[in-house]
PDB file of N, CA, C and O in Angstrom:
ATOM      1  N   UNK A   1     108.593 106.579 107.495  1.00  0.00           N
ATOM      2  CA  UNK A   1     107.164 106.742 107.619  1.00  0.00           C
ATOM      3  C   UNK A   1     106.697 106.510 109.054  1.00  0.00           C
ATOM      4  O   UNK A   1     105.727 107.123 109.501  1.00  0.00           O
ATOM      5  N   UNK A   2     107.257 105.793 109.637  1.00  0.00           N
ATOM      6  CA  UNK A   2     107.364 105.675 111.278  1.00  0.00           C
ATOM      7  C   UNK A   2     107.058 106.965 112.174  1.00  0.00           C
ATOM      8  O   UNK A   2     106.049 107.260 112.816  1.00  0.00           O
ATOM      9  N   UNK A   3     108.076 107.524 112.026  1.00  0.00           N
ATOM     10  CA  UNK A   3     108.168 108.441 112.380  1.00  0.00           C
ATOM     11  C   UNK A   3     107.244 109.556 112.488  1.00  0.00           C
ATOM     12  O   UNK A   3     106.816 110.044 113.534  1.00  0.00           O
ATOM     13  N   UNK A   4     106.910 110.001 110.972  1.00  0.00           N
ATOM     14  CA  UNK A   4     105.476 110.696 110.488  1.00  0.00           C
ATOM     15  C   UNK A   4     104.571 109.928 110.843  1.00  0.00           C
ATOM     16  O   UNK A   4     103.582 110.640 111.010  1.00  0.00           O
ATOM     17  N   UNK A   5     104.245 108.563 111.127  1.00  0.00           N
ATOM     18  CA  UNK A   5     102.679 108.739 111.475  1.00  0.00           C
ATOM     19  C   UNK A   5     103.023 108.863 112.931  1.00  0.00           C
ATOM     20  O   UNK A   5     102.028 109.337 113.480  1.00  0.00           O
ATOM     21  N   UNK A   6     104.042 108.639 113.865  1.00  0.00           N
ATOM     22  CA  UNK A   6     103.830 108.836 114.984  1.00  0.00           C
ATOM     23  C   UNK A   6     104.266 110.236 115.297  1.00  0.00           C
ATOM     24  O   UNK A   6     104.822 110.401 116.382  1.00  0.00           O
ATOM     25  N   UNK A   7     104.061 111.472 114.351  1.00  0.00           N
ATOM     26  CA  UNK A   7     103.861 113.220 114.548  1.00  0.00           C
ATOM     27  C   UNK A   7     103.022 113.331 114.173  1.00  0.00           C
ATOM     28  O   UNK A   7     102.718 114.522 114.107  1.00  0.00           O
ATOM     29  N   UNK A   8     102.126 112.520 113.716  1.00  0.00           N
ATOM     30  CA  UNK A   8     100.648 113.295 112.969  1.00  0.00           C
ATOM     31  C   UNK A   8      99.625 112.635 114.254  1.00  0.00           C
ATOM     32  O   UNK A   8      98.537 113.051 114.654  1.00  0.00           O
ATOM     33  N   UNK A   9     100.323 111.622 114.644  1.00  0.00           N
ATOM     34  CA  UNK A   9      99.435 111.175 115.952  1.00  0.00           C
ATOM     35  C   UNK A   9      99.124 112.080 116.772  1.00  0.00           C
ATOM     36  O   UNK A   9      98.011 112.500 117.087  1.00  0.00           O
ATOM     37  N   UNK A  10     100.687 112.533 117.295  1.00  0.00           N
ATOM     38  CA  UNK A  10     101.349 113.510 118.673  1.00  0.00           C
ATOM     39  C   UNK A  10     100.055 114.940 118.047  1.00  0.00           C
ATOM     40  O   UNK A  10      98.942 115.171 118.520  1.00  0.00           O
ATOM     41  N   UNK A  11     100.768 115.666 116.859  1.00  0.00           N
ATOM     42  CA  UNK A  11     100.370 117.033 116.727  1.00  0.00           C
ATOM     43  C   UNK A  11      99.045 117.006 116.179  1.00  0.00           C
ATOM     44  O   UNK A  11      98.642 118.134 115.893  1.00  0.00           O
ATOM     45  N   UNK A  12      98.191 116.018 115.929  1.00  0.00           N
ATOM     46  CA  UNK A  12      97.010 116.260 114.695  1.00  0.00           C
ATOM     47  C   UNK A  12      96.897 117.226 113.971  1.00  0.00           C
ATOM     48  O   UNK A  12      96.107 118.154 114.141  1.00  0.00           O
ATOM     49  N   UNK A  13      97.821 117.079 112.932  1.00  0.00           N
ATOM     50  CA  UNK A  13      97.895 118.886 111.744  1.00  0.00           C
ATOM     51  C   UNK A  13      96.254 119.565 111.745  1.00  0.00           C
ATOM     52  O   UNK A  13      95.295 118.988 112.256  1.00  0.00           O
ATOM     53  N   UNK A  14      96.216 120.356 111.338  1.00  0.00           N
ATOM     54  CA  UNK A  14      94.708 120.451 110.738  1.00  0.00           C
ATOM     55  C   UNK A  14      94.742 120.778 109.017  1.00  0.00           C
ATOM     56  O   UNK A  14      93.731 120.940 108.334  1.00  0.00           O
ATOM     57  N   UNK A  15      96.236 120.832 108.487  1.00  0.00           N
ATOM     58  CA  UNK A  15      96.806 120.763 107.291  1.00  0.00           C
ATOM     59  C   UNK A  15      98.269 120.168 106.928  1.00  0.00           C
ATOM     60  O   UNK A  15      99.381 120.523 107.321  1.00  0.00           O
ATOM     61  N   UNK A  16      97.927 119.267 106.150  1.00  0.00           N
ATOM     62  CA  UNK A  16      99.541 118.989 105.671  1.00  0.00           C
ATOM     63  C   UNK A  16      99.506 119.226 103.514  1.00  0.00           C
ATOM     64  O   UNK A  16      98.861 118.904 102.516  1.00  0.00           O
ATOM     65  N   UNK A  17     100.722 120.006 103.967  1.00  0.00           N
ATOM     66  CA  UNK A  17     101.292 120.518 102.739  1.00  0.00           C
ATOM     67  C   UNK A  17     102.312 119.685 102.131  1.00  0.00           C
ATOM     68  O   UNK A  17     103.393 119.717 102.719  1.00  0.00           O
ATOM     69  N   UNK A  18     102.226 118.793 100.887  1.00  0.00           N
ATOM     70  CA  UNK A  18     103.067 118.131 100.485  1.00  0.00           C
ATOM     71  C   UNK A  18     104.040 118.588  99.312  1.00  0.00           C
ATOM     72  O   UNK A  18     103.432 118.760  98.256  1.00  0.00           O
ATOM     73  N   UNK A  19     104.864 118.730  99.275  1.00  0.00           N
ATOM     74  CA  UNK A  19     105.821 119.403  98.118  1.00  0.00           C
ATOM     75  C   UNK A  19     107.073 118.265  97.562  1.00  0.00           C
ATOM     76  O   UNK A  19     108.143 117.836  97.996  1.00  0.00           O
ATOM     77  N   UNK A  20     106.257 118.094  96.396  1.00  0.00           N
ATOM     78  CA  UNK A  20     107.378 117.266  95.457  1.00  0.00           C
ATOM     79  C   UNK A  20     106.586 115.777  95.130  1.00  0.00           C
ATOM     80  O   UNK A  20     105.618 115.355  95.764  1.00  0.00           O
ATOM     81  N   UNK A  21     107.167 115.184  94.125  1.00  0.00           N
ATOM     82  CA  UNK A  21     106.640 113.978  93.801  1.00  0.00           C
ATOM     83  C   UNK A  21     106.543 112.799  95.318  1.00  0.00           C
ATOM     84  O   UNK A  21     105.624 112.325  95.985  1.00  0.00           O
ATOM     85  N   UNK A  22     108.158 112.708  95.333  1.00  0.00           N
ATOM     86  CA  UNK A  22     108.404 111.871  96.868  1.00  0.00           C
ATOM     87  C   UNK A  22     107.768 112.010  97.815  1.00  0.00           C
ATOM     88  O   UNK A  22     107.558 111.131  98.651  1.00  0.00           O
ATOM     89  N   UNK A  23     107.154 113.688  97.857  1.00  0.00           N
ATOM     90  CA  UNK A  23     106.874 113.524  99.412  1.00  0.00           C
ATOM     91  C   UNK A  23     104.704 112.929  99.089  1.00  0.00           C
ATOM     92  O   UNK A  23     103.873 112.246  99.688  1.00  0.00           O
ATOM     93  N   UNK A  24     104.763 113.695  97.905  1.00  0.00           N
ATOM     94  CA  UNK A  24     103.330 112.896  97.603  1.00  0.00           C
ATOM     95  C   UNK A  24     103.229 111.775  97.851  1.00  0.00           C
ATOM     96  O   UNK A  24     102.491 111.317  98.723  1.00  0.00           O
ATOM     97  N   UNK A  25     103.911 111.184  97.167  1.00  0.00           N
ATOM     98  CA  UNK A  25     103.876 109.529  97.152  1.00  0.00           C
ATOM     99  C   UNK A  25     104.086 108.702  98.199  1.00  0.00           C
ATOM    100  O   UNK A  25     103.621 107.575  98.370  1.00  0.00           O
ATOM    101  N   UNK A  26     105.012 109.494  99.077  1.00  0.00           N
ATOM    102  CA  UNK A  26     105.490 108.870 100.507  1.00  0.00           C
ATOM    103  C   UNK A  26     104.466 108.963 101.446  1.00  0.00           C
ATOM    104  O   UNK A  26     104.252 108.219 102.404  1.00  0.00           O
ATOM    105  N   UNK A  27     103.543 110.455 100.890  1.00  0.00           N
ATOM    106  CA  UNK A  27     102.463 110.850 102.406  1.00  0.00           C
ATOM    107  C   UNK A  27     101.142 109.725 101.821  1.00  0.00           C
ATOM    108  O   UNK A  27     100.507 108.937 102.522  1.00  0.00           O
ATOM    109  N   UNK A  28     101.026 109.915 100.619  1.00  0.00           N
ATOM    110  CA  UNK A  28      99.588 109.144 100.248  1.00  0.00           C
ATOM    111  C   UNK A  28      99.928 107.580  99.810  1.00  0.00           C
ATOM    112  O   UNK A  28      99.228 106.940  99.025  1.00  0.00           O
ATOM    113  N   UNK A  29     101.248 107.025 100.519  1.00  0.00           N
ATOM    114  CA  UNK A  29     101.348 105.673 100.466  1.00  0.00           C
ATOM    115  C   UNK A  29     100.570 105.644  98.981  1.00  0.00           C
ATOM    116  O   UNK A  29      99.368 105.378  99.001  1.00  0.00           O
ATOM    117  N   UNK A  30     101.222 105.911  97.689  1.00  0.00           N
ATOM    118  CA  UNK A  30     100.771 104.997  96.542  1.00  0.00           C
ATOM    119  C   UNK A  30     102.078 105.788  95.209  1.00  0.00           C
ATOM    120  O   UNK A  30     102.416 106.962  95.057  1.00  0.00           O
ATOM    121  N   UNK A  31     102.418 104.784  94.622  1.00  0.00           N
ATOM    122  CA  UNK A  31     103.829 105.169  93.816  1.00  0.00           C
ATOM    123  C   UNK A  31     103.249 105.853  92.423  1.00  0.00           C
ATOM    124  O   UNK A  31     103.910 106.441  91.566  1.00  0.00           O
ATOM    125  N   UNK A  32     101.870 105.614  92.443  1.00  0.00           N
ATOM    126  CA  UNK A  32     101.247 106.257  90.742  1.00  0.00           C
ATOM    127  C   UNK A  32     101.064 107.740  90.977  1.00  0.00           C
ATOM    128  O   UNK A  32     101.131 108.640  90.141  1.00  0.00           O
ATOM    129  N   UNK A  33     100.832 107.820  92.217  1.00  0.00           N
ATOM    130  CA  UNK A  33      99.953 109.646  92.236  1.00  0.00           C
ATOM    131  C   UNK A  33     101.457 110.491  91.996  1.00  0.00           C
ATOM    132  O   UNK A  33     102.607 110.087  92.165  1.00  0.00           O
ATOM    133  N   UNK A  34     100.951 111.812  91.540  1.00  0.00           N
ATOM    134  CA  UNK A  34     102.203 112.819  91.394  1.00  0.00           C
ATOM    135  C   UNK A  34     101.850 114.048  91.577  1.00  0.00           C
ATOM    136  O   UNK A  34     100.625 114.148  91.516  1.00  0.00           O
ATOM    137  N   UNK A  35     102.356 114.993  91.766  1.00  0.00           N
ATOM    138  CA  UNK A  35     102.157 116.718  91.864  1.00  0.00           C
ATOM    139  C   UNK A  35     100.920 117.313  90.764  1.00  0.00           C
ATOM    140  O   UNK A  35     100.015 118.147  90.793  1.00  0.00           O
ATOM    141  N   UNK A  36     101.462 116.388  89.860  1.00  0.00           N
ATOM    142  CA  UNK A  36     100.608 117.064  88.310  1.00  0.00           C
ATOM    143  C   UNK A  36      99.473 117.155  88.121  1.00  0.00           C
ATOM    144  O   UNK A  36      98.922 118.154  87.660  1.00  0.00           O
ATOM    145  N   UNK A  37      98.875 116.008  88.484  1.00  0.00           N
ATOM    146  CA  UNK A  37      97.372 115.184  88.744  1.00  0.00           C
ATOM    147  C   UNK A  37      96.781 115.555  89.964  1.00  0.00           C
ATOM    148  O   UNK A  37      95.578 115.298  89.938  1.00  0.00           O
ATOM    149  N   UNK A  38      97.256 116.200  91.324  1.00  0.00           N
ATOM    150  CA  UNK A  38      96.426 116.364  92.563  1.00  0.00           C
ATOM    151  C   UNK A  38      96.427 117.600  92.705  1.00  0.00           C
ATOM    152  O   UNK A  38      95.405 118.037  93.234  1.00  0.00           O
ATOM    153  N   UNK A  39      97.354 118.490  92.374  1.00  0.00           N
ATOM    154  CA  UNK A  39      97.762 119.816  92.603  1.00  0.00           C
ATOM    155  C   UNK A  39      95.915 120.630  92.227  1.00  0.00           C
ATOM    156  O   UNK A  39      95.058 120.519  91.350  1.00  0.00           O
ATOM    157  N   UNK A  40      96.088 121.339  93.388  1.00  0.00           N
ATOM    158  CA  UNK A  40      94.433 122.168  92.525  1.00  0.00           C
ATOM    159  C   UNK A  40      94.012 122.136  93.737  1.00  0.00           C
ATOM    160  O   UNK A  40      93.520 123.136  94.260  1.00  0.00           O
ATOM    161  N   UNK A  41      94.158 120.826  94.450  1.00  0.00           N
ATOM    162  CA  UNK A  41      92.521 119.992  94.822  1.00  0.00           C
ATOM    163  C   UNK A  41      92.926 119.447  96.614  1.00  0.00           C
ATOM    164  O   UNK A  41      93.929 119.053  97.210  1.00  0.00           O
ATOM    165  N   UNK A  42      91.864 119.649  96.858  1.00  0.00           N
ATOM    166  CA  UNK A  42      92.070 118.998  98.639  1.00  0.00           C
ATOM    167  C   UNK A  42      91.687 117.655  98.420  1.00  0.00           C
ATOM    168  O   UNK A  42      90.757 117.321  97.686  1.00  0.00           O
ATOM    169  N   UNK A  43      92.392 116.907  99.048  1.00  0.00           N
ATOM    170  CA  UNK A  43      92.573 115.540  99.266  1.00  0.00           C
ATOM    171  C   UNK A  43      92.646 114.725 100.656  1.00  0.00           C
ATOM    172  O   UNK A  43      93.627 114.771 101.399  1.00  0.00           O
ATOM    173  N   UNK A  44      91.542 114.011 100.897  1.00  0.00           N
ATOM    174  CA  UNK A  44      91.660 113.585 102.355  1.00  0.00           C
ATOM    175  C   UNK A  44      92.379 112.814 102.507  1.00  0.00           C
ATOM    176  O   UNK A  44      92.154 111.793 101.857  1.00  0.00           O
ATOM    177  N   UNK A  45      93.900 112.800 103.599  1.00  0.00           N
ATOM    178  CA  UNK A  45      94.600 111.525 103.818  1.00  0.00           C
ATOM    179  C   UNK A  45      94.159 111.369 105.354  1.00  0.00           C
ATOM    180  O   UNK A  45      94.101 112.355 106.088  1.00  0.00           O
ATOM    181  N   UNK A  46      93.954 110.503 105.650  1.00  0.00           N
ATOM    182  CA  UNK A  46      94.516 109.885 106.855  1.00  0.00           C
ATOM    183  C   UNK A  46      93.362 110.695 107.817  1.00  0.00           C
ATOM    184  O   UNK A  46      93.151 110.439 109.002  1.00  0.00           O
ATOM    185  N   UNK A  47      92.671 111.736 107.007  1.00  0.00           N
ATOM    186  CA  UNK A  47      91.447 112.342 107.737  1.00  0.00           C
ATOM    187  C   UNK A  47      92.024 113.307 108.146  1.00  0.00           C
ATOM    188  O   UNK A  47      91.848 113.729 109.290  1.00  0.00           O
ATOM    189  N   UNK A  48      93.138 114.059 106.965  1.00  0.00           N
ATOM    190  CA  UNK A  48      93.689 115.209 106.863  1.00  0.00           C
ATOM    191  C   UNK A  48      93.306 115.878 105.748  1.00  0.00           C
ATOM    192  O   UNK A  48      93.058 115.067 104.855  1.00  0.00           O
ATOM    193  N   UNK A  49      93.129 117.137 105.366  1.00  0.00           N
ATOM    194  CA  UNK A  49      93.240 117.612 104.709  1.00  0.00           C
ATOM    195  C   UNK A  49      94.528 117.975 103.989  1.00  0.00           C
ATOM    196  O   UNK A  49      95.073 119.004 104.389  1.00  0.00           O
ATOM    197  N   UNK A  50      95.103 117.320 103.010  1.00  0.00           N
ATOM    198  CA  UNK A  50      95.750 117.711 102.290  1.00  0.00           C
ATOM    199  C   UNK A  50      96.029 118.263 100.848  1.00  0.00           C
ATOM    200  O   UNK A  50      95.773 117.572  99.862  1.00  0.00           O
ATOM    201  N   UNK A  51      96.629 119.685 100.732  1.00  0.00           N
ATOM    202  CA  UNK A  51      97.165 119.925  99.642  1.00  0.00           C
ATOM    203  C   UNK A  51      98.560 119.680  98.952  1.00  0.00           C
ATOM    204  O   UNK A  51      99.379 119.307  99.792  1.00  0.00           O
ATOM    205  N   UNK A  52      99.016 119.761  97.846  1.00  0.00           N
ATOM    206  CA  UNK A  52     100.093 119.251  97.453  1.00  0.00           C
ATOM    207  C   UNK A  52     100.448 120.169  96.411  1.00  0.00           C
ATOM    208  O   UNK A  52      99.553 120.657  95.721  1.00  0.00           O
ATOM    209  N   UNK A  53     101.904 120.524  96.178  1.00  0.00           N
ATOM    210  CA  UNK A  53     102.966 121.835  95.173  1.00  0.00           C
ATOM    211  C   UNK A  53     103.689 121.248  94.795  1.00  0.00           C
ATOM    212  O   UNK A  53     104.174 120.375  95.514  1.00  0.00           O
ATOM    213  N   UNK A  54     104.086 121.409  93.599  1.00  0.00           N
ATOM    214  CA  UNK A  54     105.866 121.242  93.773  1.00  0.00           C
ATOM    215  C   UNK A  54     106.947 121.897  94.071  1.00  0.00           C
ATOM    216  O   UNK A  54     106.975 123.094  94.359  1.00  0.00           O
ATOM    217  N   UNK A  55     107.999 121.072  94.012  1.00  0.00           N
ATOM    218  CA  UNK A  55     109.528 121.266  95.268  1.00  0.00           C
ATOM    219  C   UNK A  55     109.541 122.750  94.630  1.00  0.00           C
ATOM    220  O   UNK A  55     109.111 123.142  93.546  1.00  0.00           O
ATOM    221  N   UNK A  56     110.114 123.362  95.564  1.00  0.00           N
ATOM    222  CA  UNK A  56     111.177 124.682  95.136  1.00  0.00           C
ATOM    223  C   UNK A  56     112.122 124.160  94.335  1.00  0.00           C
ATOM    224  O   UNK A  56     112.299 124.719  93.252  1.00  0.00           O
ATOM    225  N   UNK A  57     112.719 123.293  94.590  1.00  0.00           N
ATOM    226  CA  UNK A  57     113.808 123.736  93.549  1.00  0.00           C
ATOM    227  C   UNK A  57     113.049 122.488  91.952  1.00  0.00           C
ATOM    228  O   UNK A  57     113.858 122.374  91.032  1.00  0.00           O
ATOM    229  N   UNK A  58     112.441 122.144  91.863  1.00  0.00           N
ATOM    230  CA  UNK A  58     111.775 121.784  90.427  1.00  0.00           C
ATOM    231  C   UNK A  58     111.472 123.340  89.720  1.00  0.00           C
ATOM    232  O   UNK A  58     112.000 123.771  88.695  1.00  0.00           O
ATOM    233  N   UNK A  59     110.583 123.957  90.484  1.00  0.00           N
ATOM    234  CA  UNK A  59     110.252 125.762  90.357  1.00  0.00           C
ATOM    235  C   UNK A  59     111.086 126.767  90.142  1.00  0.00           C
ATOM    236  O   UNK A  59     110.916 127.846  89.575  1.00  0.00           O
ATOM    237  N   UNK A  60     112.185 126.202  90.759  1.00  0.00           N
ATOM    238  CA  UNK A  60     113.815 127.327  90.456  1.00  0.00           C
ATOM    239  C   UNK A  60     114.308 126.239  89.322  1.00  0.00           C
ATOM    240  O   UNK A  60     115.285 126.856  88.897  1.00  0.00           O
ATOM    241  N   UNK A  61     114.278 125.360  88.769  1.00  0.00           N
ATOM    242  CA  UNK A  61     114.783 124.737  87.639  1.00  0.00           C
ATOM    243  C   UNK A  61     113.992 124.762  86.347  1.00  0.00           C
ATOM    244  O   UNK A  61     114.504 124.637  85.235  1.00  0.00           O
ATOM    245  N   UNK A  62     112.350 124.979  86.653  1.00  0.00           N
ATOM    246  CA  UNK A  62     111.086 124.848  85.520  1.00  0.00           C
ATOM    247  C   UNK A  62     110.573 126.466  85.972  1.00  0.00           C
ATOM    248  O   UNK A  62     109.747 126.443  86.885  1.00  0.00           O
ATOM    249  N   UNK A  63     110.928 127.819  85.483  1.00  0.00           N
ATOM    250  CA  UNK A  63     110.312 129.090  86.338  1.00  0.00           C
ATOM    251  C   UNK A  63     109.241 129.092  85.576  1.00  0.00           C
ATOM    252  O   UNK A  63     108.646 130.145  85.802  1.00  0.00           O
ATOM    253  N   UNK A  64     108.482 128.234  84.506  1.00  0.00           N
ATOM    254  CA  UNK A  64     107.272 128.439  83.555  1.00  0.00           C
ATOM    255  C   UNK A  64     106.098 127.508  85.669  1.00  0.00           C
ATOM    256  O   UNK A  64     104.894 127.697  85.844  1.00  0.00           O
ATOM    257  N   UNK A  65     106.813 126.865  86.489  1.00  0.00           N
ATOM    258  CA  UNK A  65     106.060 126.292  87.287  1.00  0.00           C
ATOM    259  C   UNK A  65     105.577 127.377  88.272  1.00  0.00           C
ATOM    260  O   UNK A  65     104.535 127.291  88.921  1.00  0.00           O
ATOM    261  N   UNK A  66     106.708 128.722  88.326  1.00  0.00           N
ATOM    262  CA  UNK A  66     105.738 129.872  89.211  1.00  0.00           C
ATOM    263  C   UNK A  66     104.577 129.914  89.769  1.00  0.00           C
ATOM    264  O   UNK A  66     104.266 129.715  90.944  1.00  0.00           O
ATOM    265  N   UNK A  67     103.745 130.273  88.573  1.00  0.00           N
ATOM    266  CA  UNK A  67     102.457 130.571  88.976  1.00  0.00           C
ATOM    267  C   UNK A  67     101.445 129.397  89.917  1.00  0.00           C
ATOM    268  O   UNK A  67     100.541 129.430  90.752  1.00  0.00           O
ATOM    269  N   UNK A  68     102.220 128.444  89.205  1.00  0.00           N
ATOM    270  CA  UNK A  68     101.215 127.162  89.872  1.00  0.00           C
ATOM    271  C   UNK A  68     101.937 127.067  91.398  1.00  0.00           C
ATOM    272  O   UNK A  68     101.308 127.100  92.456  1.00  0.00           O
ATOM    273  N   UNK A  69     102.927 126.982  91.309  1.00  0.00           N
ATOM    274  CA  UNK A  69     103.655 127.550  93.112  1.00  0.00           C
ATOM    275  C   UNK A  69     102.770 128.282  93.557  1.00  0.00           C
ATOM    276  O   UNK A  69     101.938 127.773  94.308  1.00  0.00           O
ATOM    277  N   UNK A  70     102.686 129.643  93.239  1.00  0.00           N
ATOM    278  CA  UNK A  70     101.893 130.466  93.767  1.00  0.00           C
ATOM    279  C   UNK A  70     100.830 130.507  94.445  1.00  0.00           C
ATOM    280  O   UNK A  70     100.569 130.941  95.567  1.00  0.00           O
ATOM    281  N   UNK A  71     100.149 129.934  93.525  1.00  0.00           N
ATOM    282  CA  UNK A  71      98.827 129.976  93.609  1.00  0.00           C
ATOM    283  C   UNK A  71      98.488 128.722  94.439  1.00  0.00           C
ATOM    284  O   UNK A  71      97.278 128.577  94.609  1.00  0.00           O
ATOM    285  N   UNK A  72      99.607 127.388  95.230  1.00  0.00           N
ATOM    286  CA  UNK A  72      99.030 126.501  95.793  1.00  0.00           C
ATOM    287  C   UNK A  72      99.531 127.010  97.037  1.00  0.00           C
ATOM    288  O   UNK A  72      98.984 126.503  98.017  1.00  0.00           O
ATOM    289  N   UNK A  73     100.460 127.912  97.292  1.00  0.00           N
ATOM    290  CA  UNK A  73     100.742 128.834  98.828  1.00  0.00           C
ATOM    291  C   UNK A  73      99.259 129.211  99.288  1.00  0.00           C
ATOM    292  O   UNK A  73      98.636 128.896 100.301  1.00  0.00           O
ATOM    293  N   UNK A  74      98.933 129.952  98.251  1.00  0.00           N
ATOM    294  CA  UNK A  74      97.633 130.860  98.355  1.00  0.00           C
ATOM    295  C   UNK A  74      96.529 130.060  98.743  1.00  0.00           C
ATOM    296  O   UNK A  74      95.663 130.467  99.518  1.00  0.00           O
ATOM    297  N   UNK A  75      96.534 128.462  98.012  1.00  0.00           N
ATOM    298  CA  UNK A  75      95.806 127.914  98.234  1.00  0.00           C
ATOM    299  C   UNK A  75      95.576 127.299 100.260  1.00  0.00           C
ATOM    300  O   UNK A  75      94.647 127.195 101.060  1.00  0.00           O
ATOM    301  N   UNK A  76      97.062 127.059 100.240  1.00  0.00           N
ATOM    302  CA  UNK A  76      96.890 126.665 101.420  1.00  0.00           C
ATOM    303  C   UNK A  76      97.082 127.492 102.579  1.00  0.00           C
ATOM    304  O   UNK A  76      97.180 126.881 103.643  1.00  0.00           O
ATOM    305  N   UNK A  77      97.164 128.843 102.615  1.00  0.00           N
ATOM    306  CA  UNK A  77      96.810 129.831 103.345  1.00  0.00           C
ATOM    307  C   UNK A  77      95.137 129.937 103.500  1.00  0.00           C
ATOM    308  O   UNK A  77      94.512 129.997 104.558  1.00  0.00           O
ATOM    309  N   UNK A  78      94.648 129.941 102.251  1.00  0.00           N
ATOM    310  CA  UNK A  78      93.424 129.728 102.627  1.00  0.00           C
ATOM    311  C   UNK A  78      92.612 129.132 103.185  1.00  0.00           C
ATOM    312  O   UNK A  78      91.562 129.523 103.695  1.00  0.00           O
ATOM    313  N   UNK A  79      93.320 127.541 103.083  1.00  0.00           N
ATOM    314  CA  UNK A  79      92.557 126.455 103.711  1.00  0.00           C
ATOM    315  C   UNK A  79      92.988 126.407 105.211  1.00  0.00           C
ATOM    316  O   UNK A  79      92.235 125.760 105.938  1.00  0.00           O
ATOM    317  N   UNK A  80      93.950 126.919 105.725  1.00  0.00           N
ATOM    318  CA  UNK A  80      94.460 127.038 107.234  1.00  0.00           C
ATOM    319  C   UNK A  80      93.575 128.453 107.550  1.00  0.00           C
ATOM    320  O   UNK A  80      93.229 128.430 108.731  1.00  0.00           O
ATOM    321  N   UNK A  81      93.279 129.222 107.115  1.00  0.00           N
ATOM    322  CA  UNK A  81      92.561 129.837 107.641  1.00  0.00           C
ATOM    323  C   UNK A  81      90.824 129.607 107.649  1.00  0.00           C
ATOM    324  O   UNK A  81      90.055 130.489 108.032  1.00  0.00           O
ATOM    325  N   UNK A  82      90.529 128.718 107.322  1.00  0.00           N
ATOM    326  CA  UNK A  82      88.727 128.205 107.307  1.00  0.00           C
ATOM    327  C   UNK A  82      89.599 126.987 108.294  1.00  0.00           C
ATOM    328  O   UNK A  82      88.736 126.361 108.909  1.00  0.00           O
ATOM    329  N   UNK A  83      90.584 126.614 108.535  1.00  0.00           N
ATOM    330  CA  UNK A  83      90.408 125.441 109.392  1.00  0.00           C
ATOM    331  C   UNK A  83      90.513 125.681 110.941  1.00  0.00           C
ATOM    332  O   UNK A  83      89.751 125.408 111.868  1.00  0.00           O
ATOM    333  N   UNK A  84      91.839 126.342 110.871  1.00  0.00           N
ATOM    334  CA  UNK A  84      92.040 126.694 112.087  1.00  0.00           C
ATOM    335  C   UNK A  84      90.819 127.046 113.403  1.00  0.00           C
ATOM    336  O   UNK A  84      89.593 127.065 113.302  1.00  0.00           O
ATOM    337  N   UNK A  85      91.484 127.243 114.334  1.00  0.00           N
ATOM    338  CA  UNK A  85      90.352 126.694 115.611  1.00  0.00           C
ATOM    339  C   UNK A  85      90.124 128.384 116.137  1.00  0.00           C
ATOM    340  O   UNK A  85      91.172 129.027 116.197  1.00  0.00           O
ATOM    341  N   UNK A  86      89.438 128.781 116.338  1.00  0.00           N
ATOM    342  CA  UNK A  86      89.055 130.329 116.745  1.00  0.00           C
ATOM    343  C   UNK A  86      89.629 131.013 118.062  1.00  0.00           C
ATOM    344  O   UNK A  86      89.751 130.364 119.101  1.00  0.00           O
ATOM    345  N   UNK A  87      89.895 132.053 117.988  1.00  0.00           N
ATOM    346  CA  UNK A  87      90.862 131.976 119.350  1.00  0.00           C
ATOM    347  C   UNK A  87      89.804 132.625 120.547  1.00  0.00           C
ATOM    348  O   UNK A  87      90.182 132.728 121.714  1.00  0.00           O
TER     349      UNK A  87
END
C-alpha cells in the first residue's frame, strides 16, 4: 500500500478502476466492502473517483458475470471521458 499511495501522490489519477474483491478492499482500506455491493456506483476514495468490476478471470470462471463486466468498462470509459482535462 506504500507504494500506491506514493503513485497516486506522483500521478493524481483522475480515475482508478478497481478489479476484484482484493484489490477493492486493499484500495478502500476496509475488509467488509466487495465487488457485489459497490459495482454500479462511483465512489469517492481518497478524493478519487472510483469505480470497481470484477477480476477477469472470476468472469472467465462465472461467464453468467459478462454483462456486468461489460457494462462497468463502459462505465468507466464514460467517466474518463467527463473527467479528463480538455486538450
Amino acid at each position: 500500500m506504500n507504494h500506491l499511495e506514493g503513485q497516486l501522490q506522483a500521478k493524481k489519477p483522475k480515475v482508478v478502476f478497481c478489479m476484484g474483491n482484493i484489490a477493492v478492499q486493499s484500495f478502500f482500506q476496509n475488509q467488509e466492502v466487495d465487488v457485489k455491493s459497490l459495482r454500479g456506483t462511483i465512489q469517492q476514495v481518497r478524493g478519487i473517483p472510483t469505480l470497481v468490476a470484477y477480476h477477469p478471470l472470476a468472469v472467465r470462471r462465472r461467464p453468467n458475470l459478462w454483462s456486468y463486466f461489460a457494462k462497468d468498462w463502459h462505465d468507466l470509459a464514460k467517466l474518463y471521458n467527463q473527467t479528463k482535462d480538455p486538450i
